[in-house]
C-alpha positions in Angstrom: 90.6 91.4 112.0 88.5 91.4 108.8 89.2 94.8 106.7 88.0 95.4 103.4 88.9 98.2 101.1 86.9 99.5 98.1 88.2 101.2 94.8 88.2 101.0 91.5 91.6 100.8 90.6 94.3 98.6 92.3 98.0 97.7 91.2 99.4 97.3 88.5 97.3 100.2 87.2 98.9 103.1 86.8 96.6 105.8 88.6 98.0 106.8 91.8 94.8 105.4 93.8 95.8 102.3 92.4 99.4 102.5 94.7 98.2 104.0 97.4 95.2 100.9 98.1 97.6 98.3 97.3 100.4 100.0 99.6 97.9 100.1 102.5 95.8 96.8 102.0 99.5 94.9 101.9 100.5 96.4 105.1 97.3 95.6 106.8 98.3 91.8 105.8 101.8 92.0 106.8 100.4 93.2 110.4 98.2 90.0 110.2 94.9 91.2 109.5 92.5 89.4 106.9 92.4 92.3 104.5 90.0 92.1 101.0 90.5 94.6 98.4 87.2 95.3 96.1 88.4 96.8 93.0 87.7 96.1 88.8 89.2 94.6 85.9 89.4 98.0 84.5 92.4 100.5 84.3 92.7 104.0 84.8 94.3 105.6 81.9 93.9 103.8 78.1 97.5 104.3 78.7 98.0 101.5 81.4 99.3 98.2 80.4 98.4 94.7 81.7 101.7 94.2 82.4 103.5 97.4 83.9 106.6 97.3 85.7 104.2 97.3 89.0 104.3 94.1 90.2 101.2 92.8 91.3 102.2 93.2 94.9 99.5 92.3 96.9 99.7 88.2 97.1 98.7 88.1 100.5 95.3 90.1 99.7 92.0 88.2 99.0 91.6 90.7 95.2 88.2 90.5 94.2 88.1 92.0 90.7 84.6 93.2 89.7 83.6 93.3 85.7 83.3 96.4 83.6 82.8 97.1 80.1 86.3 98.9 80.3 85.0 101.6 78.0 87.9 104.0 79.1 87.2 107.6 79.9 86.8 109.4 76.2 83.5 110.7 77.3 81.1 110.7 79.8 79.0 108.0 78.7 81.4 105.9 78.6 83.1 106.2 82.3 79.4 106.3 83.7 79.0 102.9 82.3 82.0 101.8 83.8 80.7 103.3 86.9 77.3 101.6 86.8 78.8 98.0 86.3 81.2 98.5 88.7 79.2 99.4 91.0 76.7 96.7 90.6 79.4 94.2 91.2 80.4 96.2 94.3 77.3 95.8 96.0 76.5 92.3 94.9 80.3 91.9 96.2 79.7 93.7 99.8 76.4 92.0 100.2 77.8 88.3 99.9 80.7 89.2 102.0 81.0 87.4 105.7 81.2 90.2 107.8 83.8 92.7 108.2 85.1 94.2 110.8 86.1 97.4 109.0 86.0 98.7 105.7 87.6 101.7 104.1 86.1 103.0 101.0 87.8 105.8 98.6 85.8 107.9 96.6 86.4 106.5 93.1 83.8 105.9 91.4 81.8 109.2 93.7 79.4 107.5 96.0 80.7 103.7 96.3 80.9 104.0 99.8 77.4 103.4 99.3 78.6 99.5 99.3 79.7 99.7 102.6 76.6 101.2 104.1 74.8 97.9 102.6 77.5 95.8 104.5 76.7 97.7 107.6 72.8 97.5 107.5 73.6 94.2 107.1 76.2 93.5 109.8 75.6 96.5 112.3 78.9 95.8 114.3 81.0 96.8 110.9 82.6 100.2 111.3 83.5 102.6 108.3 86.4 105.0 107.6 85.7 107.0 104.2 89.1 107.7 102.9 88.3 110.8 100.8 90.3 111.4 97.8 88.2 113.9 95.8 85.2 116.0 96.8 81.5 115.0 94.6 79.9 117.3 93.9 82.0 119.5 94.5 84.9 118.9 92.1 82.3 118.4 88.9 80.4 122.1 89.5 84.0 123.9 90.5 85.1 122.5 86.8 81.5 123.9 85.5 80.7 120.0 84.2 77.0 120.7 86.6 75.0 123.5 87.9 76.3 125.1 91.5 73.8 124.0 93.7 71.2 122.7 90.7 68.7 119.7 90.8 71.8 117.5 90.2 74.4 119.2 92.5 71.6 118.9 95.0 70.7 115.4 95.2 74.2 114.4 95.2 74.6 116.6 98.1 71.6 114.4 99.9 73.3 111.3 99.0 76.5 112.7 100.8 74.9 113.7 103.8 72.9 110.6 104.0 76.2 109.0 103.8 78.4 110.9 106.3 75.1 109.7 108.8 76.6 106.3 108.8 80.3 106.9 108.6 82.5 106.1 112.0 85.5 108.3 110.5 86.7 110.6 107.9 90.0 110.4 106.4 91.0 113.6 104.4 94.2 114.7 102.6 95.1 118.0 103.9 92.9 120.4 106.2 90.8 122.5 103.4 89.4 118.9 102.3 88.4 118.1 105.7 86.9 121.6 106.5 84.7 121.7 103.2 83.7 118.0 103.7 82.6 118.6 107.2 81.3 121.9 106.6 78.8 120.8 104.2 78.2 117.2 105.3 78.8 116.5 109.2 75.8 115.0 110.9 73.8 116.8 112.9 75.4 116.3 116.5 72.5 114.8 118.9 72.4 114.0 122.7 73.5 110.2 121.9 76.1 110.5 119.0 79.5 112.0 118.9 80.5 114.5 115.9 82.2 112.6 113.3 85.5 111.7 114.0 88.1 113.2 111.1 92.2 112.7 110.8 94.1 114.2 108.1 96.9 111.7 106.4 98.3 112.7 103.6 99.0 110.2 100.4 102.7 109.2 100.2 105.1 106.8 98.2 106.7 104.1 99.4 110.2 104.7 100.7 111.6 101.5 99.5 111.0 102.5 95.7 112.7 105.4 96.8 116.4 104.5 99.2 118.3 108.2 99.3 121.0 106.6 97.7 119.5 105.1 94.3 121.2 105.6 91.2 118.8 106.1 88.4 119.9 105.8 84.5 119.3 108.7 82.2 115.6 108.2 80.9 115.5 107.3 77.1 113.1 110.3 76.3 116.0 112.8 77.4 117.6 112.2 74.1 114.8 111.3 72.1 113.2 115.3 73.1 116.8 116.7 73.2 116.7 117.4 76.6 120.2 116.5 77.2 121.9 119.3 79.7 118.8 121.5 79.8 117.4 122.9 83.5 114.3 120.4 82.6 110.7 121.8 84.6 109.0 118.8 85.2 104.6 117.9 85.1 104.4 113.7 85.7 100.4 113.0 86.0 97.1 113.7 85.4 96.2 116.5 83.6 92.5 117.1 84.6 89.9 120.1 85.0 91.5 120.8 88.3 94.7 121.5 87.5 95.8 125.1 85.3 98.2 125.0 82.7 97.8 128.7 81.0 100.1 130.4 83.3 102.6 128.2 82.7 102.6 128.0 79.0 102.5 132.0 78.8 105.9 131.4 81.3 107.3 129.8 78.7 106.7 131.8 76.3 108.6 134.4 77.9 111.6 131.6 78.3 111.7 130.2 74.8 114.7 132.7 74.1 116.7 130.9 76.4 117.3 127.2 75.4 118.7 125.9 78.1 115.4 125.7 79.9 112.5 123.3 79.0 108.6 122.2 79.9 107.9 118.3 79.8 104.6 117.2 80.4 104.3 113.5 80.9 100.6 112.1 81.8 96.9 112.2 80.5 93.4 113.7 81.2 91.2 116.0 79.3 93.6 118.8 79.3 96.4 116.9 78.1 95.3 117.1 74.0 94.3 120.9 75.1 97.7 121.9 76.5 99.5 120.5 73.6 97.3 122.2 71.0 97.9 125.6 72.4 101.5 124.6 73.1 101.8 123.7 69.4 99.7 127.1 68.0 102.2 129.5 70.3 104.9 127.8 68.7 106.9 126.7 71.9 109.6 124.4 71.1 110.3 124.5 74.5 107.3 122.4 75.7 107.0 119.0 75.0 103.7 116.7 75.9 103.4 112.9 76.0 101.1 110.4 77.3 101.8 108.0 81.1 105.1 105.7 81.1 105.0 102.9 82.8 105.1 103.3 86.2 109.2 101.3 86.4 110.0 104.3 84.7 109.1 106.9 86.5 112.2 107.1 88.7 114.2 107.4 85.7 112.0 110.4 84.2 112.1 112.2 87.2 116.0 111.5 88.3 116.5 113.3 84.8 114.7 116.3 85.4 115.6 119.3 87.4 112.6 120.4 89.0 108.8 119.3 89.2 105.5 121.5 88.0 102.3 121.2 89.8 99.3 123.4 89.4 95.7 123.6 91.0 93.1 126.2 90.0 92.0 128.6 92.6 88.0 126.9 92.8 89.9 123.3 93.5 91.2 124.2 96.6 89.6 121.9 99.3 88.8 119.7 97.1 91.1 118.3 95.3 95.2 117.5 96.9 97.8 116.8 93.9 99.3 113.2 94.7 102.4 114.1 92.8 104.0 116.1 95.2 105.0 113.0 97.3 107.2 110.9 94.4 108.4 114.5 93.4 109.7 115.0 96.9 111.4 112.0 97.0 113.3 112.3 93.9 114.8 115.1 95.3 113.0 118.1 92.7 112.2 120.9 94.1 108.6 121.9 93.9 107.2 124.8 91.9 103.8 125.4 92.5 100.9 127.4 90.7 98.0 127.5 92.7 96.2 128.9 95.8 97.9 129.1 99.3 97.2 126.7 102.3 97.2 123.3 99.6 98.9 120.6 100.4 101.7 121.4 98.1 102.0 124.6 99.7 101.7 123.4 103.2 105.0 121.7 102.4 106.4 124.1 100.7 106.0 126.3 103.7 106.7 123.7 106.0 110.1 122.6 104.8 111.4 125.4 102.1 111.2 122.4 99.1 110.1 125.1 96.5 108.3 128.2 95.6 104.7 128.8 94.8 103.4 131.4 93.0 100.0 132.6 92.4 97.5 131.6 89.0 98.5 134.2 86.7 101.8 135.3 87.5 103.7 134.6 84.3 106.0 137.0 84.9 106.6 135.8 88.5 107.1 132.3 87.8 109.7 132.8 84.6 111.6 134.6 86.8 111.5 131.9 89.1 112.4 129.7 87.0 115.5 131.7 85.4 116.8 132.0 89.2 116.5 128.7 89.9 118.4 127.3 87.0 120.8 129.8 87.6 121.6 129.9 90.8 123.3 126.3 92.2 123.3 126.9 95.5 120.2 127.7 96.4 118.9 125.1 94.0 121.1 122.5 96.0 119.4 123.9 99.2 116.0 123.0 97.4 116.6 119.3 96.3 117.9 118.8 100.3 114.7 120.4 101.9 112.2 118.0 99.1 113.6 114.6 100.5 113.9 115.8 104.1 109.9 116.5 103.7 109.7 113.4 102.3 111.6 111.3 104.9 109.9 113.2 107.5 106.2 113.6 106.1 105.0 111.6 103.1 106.5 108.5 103.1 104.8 104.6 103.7 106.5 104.4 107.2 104.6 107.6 108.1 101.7 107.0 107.0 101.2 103.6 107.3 101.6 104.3 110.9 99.1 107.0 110.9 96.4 104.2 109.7 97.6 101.9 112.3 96.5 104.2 115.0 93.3 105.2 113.7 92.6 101.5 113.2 93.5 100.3 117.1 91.4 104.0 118.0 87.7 103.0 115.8 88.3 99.0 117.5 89.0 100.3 120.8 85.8 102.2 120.6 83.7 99.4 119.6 85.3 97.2 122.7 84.1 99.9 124.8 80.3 100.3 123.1 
């Protein structure tokens, strides 16, 4: 079989996208299938190094790299020229390609799935699976960049639904994602045409980066923050519009008598510089910010912290799901989570006991937290047990991987029978 998938960033960048196309597109070619990987020259963070400690993985994958100015992300201007080149080379890429049998397109840059329609007007028999991994344009107006429902918001919304016409699946992260998506989007359902098929998978991390037994050393920023034998709360990632940092930050202010217990916020994005600032005017020695590590060391960082941080703002719900959770799992950190209910950090929270969430705004709640976390070992142990059960169980490669498989034999199974 001929499968093609379409983003902008693949391995060795850093950005978790990156991980998650090259995971999938090399298991694809490990079941046997011809699998092509559209992606660019460029790299996610200014952070990200040509040569990471990601190997470049995927030898068995036809990598077609597409040119862009690789302007970075400093402002607008400058990613939507990145976005313009890239997709130019996309659909001059799609349009030369012998025909595919399948192609699954993510949603970064918004709207490149639009390459994949081309393919499909030109080969009919080509099927589609949109693998969504943010929601346009619904994550720009929730983070007030455009007008609710203005002229931009609005023609966006055409190009979506003009889109979702021509899809043969949609693949979302967690159940909010899939009912906004479909709620706003799904085609209109006729005498001769199905609704829209949808399956939720999750993103993951591959469970051979992550054996149950691994001994990790002591990462080299422990000493250099003097971190050493401090309950360490844990934020690896992006640090974007989407995510909320002020209730944690006035948490730590009410914890910055107790030195034993520090922040560490490892990552980029436009709140990064922001979180620091305030951080630094508060005068909380207790929170310490730094940009990405290569991605080798990431085991190491988390293996030397006690617990893992992730937030999401109330208005993101649905539209974005925080990809940190899986590696966090994994490593064994129980979760603490700021943000609204019925997320897919709080789904597995819920599900398997990993961690506590708490609500945007409860400072008071989540110090507390925190003090009776570090404080009390057993139920702290009980924690760390329940986050790699959920990860052994739930958001691992094997998992998911399998989950793809079957919606791959389903979409070619309905073709046969059309």
């Amino acid at each position: 079989m001929r499968l093609t998938i379409i983003n902008q960033f693949f391995a060795p960048d850093i950005s978790p996208t990156a991980h998650l196309s090259a995971s999938l597109a090399e298991h694809f070619a490990h079941k046997g299938h011809d699998v092509t990987v559209i992606t660019s020259r460029g790299g996610y963070s200014q952070d990200a190094k040509e040569n990471d400690g990601a190997a470049q993985r995927a030898s068995s994958v036809d990598v077609r790299r597409v040119w862009t100015p690789r302007l970075g992300k400093s402002s607008i201007i400058k990613r939507l020229a990145d976005y313009f080149f890239f997709y130019l080379g996309t659909f001059f890429t799609t349009a030369f390609l012998r025909k595919q049998d399948i192609i699954i397109t993510l949603t970064t840059p918004p709207f490149v799935g639009w390459a994949a329609v081309l393919h499909k007007l030109l080969h009919r028999k080509t099927k589609i699976i949109l693998w969504n991994m943010d929601c346009y344009p619904e994550a720009p107006e929730r983070a007030g960049m455009i007008k609710t429902d203005g002229l931009t918001s609005k023609s966006l919304q055409l190009l979506n639904r003009a889109m979702f016409r021509r899809l043969d699946h949609l693949v979302g992260l967690d159940t909010a994602m899939v009912d906004l998506l479909m709620g706003r989007y799904a085609p209109k359902i006729k005498s001769n045409r199905k609704p829209l098929p949808t399956t939720i998978i999750p993103n993951w991390e591959d469970a051979d980066f992550f054996p149950a037994d691994a001994k990790h050393e002591t990462w080299e920023g422990i000493e250099q923050h003097n971190l050493a034998g401090k309950f360490v709360i844990l934020y690896l990632g992006n640090m974007g519009v989407g995510h909320e940092f002020d209730t944690v930050l006035d948490a730590a202010t009410q914890l910055q008598d107790d030195d034993s217990i520090a922040f560490l916020f490892i990552g980029g994005g436009k709140r990064k510089d922001t979180t620091a600032q305030d951080a630094e005017k508060r005068g909380l020695k207790n929170v310490i910010v730094q940009g990405y590590v290569p991605k080798s060391e990431t085991p190491a960082v988390m293996a030397s912290a006690s617990c893992s941080l992730i937030t999401l703002r109330d208005n993101m719900l649905g539209v974005m799901s925080p990809s940190k959770l899986h590696s966090n799992l994994a490593m064994r950190l129980p979760i603490i989570y700021v943000g609204p209910k019925s997320s897919n950090v709080d789904d597995a929270i819920e599900r398997f006991g990993c961690g506590i969430t708490l609500q945007i705004g409860d400072a008071d709640g989540l110090a507390l937290a925190i003090r009776e976390l570090a404080s009390n070992e057993q139920r702290f142990t009980t924690m760390q047990q329940a986050a790699r059960t959920a990860f052994d169980e739930a958001y691992n490669d094997k998992a998911t991987h399998a989950a793809f498989d079957d919606l791959i034999t389903q979409i070619t199974s309905e073709g046969a029978t059309q």
